[in-house]
C-alpha positions as CSV (number, residue, x, y, z in Angstrom):
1,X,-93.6,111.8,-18.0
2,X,-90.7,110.1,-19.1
3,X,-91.0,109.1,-23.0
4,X,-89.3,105.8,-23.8
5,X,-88.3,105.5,-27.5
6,X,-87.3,101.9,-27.9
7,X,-85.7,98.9,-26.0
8,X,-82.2,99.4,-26.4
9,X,-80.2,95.7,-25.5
10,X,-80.4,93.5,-22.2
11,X,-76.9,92.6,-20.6
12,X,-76.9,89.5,-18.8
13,X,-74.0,87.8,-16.3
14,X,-72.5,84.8,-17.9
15,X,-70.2,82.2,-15.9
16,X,-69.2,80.1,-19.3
17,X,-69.1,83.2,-21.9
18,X,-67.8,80.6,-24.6
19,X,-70.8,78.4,-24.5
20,X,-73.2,81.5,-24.3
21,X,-71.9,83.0,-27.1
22,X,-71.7,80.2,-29.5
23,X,-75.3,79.4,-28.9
24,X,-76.5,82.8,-29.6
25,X,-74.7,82.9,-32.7
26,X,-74.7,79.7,-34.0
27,X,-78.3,78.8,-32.3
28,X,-80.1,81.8,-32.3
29,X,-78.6,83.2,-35.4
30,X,-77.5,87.1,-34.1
31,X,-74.1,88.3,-35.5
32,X,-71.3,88.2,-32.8
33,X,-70.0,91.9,-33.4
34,X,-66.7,91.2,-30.9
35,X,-65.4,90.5,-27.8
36,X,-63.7,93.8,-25.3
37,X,-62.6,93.1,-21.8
38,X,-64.8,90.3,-20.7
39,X,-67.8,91.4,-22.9
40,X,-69.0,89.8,-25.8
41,X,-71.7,92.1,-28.0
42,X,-74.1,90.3,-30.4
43,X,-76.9,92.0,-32.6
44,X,-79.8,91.4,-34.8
45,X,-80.1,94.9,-36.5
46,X,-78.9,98.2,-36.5
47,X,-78.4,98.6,-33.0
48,X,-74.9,97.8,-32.3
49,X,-75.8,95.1,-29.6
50,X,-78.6,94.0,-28.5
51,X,-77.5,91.6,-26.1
52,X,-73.8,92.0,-24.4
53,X,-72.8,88.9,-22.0
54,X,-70.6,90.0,-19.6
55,X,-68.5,87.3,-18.4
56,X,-69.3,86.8,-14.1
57,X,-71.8,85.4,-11.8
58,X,-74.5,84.3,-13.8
59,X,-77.8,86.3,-14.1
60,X,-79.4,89.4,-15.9
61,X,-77.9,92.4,-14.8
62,X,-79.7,95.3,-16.9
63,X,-82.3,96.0,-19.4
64,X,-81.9,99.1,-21.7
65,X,-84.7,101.5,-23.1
66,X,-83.4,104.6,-25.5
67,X,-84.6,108.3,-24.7
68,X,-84.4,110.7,-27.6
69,X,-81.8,113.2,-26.3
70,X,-79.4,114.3,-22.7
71,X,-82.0,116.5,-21.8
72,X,-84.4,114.0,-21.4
73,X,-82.2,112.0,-19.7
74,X,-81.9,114.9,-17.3
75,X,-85.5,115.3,-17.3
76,X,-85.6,111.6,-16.4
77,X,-83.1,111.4,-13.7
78,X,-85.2,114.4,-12.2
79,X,-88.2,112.7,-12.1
80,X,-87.4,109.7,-11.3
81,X,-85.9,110.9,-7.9
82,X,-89.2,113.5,-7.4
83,X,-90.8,109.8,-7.6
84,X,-88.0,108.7,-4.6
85,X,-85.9,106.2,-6.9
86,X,-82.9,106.2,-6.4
87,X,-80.7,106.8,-9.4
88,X,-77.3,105.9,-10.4
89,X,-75.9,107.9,-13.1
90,X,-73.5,106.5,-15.5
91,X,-70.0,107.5,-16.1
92,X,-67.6,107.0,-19.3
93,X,-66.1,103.9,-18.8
94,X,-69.9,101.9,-18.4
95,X,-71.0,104.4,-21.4
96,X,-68.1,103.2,-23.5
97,X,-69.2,100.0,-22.8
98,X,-72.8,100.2,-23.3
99,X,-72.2,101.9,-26.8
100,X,-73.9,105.0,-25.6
101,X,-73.5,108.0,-25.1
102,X,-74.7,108.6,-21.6
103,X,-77.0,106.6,-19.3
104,X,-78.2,106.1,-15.7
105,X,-79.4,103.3,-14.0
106,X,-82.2,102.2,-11.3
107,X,-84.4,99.9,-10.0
108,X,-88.3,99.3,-10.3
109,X,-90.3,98.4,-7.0
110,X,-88.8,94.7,-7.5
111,X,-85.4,94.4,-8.1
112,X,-85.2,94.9,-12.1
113,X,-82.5,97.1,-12.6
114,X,-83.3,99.3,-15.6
115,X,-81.0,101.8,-18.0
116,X,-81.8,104.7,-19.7
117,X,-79.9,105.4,-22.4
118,X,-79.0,108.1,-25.0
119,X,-77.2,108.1,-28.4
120,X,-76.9,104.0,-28.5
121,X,-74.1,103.3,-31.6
122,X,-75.4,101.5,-34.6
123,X,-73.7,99.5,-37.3
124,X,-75.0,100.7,-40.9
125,X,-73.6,97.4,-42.0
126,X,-75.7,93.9,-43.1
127,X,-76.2,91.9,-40.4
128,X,-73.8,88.8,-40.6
129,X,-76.1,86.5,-38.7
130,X,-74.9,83.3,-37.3
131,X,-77.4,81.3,-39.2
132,X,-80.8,81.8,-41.2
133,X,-83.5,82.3,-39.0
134,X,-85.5,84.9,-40.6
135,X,-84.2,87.2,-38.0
136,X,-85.6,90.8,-38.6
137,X,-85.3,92.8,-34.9
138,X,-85.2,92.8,-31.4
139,X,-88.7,92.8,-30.9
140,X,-89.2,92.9,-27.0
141,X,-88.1,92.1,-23.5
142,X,-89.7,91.0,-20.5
143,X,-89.3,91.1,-17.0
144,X,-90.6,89.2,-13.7
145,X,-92.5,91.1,-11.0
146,X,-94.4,89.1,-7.7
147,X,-96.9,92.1,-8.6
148,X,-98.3,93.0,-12.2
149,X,-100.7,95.5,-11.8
150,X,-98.0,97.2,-9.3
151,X,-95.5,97.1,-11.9
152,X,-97.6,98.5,-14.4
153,X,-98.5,101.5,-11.9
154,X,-95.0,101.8,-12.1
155,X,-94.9,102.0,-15.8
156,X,-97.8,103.9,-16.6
157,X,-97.2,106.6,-13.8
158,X,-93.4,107.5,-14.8
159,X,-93.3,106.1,-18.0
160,X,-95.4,106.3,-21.5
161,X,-96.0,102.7,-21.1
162,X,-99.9,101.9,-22.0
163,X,-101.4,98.5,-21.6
164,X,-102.4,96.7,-25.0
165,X,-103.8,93.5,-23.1
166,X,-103.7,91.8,-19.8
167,X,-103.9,88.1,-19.1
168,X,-105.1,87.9,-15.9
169,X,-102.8,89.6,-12.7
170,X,-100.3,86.8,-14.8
171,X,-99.0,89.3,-17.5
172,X,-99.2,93.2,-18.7
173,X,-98.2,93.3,-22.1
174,X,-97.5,97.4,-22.6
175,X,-96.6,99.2,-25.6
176,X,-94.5,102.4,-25.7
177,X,-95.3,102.9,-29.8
178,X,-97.7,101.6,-32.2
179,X,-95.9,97.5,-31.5
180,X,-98.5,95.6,-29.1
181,X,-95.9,95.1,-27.0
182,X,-91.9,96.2,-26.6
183,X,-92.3,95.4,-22.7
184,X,-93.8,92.7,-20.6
185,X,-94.1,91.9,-17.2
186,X,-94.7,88.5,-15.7
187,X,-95.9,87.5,-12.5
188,X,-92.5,85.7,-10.8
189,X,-91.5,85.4,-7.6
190,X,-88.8,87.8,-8.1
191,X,-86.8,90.4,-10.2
192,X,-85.7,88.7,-13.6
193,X,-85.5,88.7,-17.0
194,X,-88.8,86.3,-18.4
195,X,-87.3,85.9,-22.1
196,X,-86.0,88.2,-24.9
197,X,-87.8,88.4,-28.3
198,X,-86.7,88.4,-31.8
199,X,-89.1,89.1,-34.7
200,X,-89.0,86.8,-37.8
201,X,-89.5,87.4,-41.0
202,X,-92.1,84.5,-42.0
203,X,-94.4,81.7,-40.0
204,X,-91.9,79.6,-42.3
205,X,-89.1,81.2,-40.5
206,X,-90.6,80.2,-36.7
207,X,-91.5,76.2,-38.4
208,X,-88.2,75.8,-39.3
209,X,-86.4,77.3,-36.3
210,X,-88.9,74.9,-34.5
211,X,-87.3,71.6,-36.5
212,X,-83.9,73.0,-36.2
213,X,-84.2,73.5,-32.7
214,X,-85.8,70.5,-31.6
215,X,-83.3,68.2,-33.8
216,X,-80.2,69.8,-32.0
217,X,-82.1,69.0,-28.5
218,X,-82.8,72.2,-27.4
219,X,-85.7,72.8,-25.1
220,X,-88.5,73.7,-26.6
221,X,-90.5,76.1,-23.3
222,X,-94.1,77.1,-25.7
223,X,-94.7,76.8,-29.3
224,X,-95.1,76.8,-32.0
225,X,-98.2,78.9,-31.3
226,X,-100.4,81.8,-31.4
227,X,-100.8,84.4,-29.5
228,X,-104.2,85.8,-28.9
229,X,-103.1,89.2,-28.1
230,X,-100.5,90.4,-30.0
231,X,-101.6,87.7,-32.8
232,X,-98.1,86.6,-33.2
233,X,-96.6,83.4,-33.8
234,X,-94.2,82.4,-31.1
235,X,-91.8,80.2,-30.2
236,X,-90.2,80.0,-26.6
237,X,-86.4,77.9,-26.4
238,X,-83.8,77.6,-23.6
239,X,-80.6,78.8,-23.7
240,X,-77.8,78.5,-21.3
241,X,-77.5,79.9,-17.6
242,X,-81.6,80.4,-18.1
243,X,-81.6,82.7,-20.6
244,X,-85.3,82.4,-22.7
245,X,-85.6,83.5,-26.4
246,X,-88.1,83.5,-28.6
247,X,-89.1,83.7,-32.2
248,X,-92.3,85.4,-33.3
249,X,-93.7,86.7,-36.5
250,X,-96.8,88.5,-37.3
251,X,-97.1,91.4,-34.3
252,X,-100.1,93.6,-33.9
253,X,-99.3,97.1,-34.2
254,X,-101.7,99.4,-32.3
255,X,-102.6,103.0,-34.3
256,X,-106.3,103.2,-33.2
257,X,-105.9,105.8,-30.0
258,X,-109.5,104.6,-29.0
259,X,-107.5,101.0,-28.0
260,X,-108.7,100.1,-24.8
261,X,-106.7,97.0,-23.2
262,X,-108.2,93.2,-23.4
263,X,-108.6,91.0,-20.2
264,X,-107.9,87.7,-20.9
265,X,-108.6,85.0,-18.2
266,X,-105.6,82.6,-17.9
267,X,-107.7,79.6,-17.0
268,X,-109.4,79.7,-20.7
269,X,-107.8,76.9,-23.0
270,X,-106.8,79.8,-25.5
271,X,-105.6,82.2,-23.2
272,X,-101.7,82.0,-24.2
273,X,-102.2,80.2,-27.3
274,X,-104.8,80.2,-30.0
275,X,-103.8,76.9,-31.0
276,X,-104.3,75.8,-28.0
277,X,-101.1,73.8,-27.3
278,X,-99.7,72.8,-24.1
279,X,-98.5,76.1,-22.6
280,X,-95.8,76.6,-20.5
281,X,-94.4,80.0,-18.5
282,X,-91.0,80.5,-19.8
283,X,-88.1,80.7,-17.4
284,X,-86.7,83.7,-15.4
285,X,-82.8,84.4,-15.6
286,X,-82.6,85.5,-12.2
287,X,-81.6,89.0,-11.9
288,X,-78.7,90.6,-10.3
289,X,-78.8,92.4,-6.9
290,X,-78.3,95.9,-7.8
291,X,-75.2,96.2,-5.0
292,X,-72.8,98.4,-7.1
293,X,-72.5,101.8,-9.3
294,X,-73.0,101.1,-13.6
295,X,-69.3,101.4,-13.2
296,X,-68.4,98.0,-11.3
297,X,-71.5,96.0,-12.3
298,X,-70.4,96.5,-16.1
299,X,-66.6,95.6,-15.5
């Protein structure tokens, strides 16, 4: 089994890099850590980027998850093929400019193209964030699948991926530690990225990203809410060329081994939120074909 250790960053196809940078800096809050050949790195921890746009057609074009060492990279590549995916491995130029050390690449049954990663750089440094929003980590990342419960075979049978909850065949929510969730997959018609998730430090953080937000017109997808399974407090904004963020505070972490995942039934009133707002499934930034080797799709 292959054992994930953390998300590592999502890098998603920009056409206007300007305008997608200045609103996750100076809308989002993340520290813009520089700009190299078309890329532009931005973070909201230790990792040195958790989101790189990479300036080209528009669209996700990888999400990143950290293994602890190269032989389990190895181990992983091995797998993976025994499984009959097909796997891309990395060379220096796309490690250089992933800030790792080595990674490979593949698809899951829908489209998502995936990274596995080792030795991702971090910055020891304070954060020099944009703005204030309470900004603590990159808490999560979800993806789109026409097929949940397929996906999560996926996940489970390769992957230490468990299931903390399920809403309906509409969402898995899967942790890979003791975090409710670090991945989630969304019924969608197609491969994409559903939304990436920052933690916040307070429910005052998420009120007043809320008010900021909505007084500089931005559009407000879900929230402010609550979460029934994770019990977080969330808020779901638009940024440009699709790309969803969110703010949430208040995650459950998971230590009981006994845990057995929830089934919640989308139709209730309090399914998404606890508050019981007016829910709305957040966009998809549609994802990239997987057409070329890490090497040309990370120009």
């Amino acid at each position: 089994m292959i054992e994930l250790q953390d998300i590592a960053y999502v890098r998603s196809g920009v056409a206007d890099l300007p305008t997608a940078v200045d609103f996750a800096v100076n809308v989002v809050g993340l520290e813009l850590v520089g700009h190299v050949d078309g890329h532009a790195y931005l973070r909201a921890d230790t990792r040195h980027h958790c989101l790189a746009f990479v300036e080209g057609r528009s669209g996700v074009l990888s999400s990143g998850f950290t293994l602890i060492d190269e032989d389990a990279l190895a181990a992983a590549e091995s797998e993976l093929e025994a499984a009959g995916v097909k796997v891309i491995r990395g060379d220096r130029a796309g490690a250089t400019a992933r800030h790792v050390r080595d990674y490979l690449a593949f698809e899951d049954p829908f489209g998502n193209v995936v990274e596995l990663v080792v030795d991702q750089s971090r910055l020891p440094g304070p954060v020099r964030f944009g703005r204030t929003a309470g900004i603590t980590e990159f808490g999560h990342l979800c993806l789109d699948a026409p097929d949940v419960r397929v996906a999560y075979r996926f996940w489970s049978s390769l992957f230490n991926a468990r299931a903390s909850d399920w809403i309906g065949d509409m969402a898995c929510l899967m942790r890979i530690d003791p975090v409710h969730h670090k991945l989630a997959v969304f019924k969608g018609d197609g491969p994409g990225l559903c939304h990436i998730n920052f933690q916040v430090e307070s429910i005052d953080d998420v009120m007043r990203s809320w008010h900021f937000l909505t007084e500089r017109g931005v559009e407000i997808e879900m929230g402010p809410g609550r979460h029934p399974q994770s019990s977080a407090i969330f808020l779901y904004f638009k940024g440009p060329e699709g790309l969803t963020y969110e703010y949430s505070y208040g995650v459950r972490r998971i230590t009981d081994e006994t845990w057995r995942p929830r089934y919640f039934d989308p139709a209730e009133p309090d399914a998404i939120d606890l508050w019981r707002g007016p829910t709305k499934r957040p966009g998809t930034q549609t994802q990239i074909p997987f057409t070329a080797e890490p090497r040309e799709a990370g120009r």
